[in-house]
C-alpha positions in Angstrom: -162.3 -116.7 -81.8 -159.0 -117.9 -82.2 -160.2 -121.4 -82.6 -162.5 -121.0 -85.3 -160.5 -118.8 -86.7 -157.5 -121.3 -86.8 -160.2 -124.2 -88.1 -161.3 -121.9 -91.0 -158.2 -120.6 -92.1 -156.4 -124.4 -91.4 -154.3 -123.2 -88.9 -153.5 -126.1 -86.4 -151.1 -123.7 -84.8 -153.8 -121.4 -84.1 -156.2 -124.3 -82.9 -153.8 -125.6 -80.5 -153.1 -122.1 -79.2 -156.6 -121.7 -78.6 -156.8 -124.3 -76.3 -154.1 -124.2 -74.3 -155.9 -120.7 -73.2 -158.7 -122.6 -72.4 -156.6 -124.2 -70.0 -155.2 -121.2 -68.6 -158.2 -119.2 -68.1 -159.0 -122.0 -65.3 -155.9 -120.7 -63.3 -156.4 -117.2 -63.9 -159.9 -117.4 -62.4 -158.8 -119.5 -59.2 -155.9 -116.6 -58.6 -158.7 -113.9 -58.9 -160.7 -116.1 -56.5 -158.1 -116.9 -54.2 -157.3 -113.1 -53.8 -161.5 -112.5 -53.2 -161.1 -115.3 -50.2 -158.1 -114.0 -48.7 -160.2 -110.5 -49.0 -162.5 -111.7 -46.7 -160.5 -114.2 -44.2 -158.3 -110.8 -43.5 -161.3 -108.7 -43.2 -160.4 -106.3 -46.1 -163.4 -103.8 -46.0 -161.4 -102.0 -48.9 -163.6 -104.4 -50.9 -167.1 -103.2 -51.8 -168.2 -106.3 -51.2 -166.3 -107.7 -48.3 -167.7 -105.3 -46.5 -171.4 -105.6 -47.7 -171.0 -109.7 -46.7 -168.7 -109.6 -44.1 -167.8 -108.1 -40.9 -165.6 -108.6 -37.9 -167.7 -110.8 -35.6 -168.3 -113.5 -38.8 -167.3 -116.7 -37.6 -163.8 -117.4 -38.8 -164.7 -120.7 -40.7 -167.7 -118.5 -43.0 -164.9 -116.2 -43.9 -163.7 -119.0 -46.2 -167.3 -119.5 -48.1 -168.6 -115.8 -47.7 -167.1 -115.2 -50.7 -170.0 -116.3 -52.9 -172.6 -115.0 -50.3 -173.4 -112.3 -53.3 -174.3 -111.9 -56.8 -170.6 -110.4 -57.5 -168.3 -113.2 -55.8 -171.0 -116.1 -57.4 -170.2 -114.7 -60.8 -166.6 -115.2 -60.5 -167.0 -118.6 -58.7 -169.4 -119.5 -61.4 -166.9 -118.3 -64.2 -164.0 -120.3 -62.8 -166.2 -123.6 -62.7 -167.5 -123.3 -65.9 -164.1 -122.8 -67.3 -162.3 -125.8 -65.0 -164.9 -127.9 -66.1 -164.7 -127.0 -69.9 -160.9 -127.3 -69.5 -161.5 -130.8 -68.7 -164.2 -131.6 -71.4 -161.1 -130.4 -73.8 -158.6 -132.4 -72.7 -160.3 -135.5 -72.1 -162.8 -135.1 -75.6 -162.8 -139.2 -77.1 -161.0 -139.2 -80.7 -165.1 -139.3 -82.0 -165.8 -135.6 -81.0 -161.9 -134.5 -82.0 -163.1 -133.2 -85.5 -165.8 -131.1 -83.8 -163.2 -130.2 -80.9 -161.9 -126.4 -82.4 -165.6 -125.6 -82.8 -166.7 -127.0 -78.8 -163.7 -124.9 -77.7 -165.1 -122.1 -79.2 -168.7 -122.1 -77.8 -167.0 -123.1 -74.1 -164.7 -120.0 -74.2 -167.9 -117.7 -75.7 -169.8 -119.0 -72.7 -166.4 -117.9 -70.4 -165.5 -114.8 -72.0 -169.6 -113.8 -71.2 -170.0 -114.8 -67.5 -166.6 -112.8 -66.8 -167.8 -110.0 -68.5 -170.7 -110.0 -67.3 -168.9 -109.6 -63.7 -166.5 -107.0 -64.7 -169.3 -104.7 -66.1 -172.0 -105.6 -63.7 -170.9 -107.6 -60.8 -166.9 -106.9 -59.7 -166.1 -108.0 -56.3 -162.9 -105.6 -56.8 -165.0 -102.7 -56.7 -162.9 -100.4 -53.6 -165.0 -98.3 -51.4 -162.5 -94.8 -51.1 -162.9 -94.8 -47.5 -163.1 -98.4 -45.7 -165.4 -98.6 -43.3 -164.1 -100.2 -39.8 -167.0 -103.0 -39.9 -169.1 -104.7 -42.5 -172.3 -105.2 -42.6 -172.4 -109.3 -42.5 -173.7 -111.9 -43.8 -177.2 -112.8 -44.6 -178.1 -114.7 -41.5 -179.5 -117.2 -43.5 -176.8 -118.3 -45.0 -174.8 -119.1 -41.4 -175.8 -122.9 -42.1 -172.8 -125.6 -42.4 -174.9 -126.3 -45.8 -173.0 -123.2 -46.7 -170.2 -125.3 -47.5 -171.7 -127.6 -49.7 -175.2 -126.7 -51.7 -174.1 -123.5 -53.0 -170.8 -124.9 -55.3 -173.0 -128.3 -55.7 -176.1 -126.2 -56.8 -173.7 -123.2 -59.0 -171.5 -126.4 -60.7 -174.8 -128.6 -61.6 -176.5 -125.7 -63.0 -173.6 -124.4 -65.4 -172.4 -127.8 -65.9 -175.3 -128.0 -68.4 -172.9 -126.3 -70.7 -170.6 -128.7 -71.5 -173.1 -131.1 -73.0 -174.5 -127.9 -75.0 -171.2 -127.2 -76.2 -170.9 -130.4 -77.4 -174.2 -130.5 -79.4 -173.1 -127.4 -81.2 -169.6 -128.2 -81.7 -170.8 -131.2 -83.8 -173.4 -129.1 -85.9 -170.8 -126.3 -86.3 -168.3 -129.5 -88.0 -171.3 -130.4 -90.5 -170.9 -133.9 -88.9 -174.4 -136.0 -90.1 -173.5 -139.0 -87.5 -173.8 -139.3 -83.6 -170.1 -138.6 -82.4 -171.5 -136.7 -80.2 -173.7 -138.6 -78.2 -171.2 -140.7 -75.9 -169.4 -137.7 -74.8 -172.7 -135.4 -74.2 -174.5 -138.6 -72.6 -171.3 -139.0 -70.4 -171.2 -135.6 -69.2 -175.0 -135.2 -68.8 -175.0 -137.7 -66.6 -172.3 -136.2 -64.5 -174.0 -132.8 -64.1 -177.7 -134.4 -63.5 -176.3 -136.2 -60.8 -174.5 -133.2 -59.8 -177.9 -130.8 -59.9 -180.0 -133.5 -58.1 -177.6 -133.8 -55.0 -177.3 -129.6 -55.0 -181.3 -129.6 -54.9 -181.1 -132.6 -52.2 -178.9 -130.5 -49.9 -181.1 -127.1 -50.6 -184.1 -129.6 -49.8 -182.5 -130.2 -46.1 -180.8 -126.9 -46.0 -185.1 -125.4 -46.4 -185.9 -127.8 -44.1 -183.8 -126.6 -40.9 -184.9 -123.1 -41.9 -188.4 -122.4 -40.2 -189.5 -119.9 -42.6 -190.0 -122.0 -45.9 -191.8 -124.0 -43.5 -190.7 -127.8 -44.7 -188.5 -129.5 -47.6 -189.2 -127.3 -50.7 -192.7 -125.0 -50.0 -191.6 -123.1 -52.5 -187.9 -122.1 -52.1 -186.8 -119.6 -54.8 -183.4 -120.9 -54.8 -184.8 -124.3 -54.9 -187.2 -124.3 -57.7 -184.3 -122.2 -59.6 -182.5 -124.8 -60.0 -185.3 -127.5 -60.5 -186.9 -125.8 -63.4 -183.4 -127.2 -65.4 -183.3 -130.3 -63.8 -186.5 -131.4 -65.7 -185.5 -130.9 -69.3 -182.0 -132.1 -67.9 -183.7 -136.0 -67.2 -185.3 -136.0 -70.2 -182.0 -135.3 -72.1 -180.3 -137.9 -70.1 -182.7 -140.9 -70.9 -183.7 -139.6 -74.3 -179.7 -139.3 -75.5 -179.2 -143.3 -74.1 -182.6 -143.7 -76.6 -180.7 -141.9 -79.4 -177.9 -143.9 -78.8 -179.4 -147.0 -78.5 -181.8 -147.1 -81.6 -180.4 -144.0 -83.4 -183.9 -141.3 -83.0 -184.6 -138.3 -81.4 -181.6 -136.6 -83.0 -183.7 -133.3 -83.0 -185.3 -133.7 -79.9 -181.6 -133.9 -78.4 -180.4 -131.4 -80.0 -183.6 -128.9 -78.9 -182.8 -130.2 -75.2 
């Protein structure tokens, strides 16, 4: 709010301040994370949902992932790499998209503000149980795979990546810029979250594979076609933006993608 607020009242102080709390709220989130992980590496069953994902005879190296075994820890892990990743679209936006910038600042830290709220309300992994119980309950044993380590964040980050480019698109038509500005940034970034989604569902493919009951690569995977139902509007954007920029049409198409 701050940042429109500051662009509509031409208030570059407010602007700027705006934006260096979009680089803050990056650090505040990995804190709150960091205390969630250390939660479950020391086995504090204070925690609602250490001990509903965690218990004693966990293998120490899950302790360290467990943390996003669940709806609440995956919210907050989601929050912080939507706003790490938006912190970085800020400071590395091209001098085209820097008239746009207060407005894109604004729709990234919307999109923050409502994932975080969404886990205090709904989903906080803070929530202490008044009596801790002397064991969790575990882990789902399904999710004891080394691919643990890697298609969860890979799937989370390609899937809220999507974003950035989004934030983009209405950044420039919240300026009332008539040009392409911002087509090399949004192509740019597209690109980095397609490729980021395709190797998250790659990994869930093998990750289904090694688990007997889905019974082969994909056959049907929740998780899987989750995230695939995005990817296919996502590789339309990415080669129909290069069209856009190449020969100047599909402005709306873009913009509904």
């Amino acid at each position: 709010m701050g940042s429109l607020l500051g662009q509509w009242k031409n208030a570059p102080e407010m602007v700027v301040s705006a934006r260096y709390a979009a680089y803050l709220t990056p650090l505040i989130l990995a804190v709150s994370t960091m205390v969630l992980v250390a939660g479950f590496v020391t086995h504090n069953f204070e925690l609602r949902y250490v001990a509903g994902h965690s218990n004693l005879a966990m293998d120490p190296w899950l302790t360290w992932v467990a943390f996003y075994a669940g709806n609440e820890g995956s919210m907050l892990f989601i929050s912080l790499i939507f706003a790490a990743v938006g912190a970085v679209a800020i400071w590395r936006a091209s001098d085209e998209v820097r008239p746009a910038l207060p407005y894109t600042t604004a729709v990234l830290m919307m999109v923050t503000v409502f994932f975080v709220a969404v886990m205090i309300t709904m989903a906080n992994p803070f929530y202490e149980i008044p009596v801790a119980p002397t064991d969790g309950k575990g882990i789902n044993p399904l999710l004891t795979h080394p691919g643990m380590f890697f298609h969860p964040p890979t799937l989370m980050a390609g899937l809220i990546g999507v974003g950035i480019p989004f934030a983009f698109a209405m950044g420039h038509l919240m300026a009332g810029q008539k040009g392409d500005e911002w087509v090399d940034t949004a192509r740019v970034w597209a690109l980095i979250v397609w490729a980021t989604l395709t190797i998250g569902l790659l990994l869930g493919a093998w990750w289904a594979y090694t688990i007997l009951g889905w019974g082969g690569y994909w056959a049907w995977d929740p998780v899987e076609n989750a995230g695939l139902l995005p990817w296919l509007p996502l590789t339309a954007f990415v080669h129909s933006i290069m069209v856009q920029r190449r020969r100047g049409i599909f402005r709306m198409w873009n913009m509904a993608l």
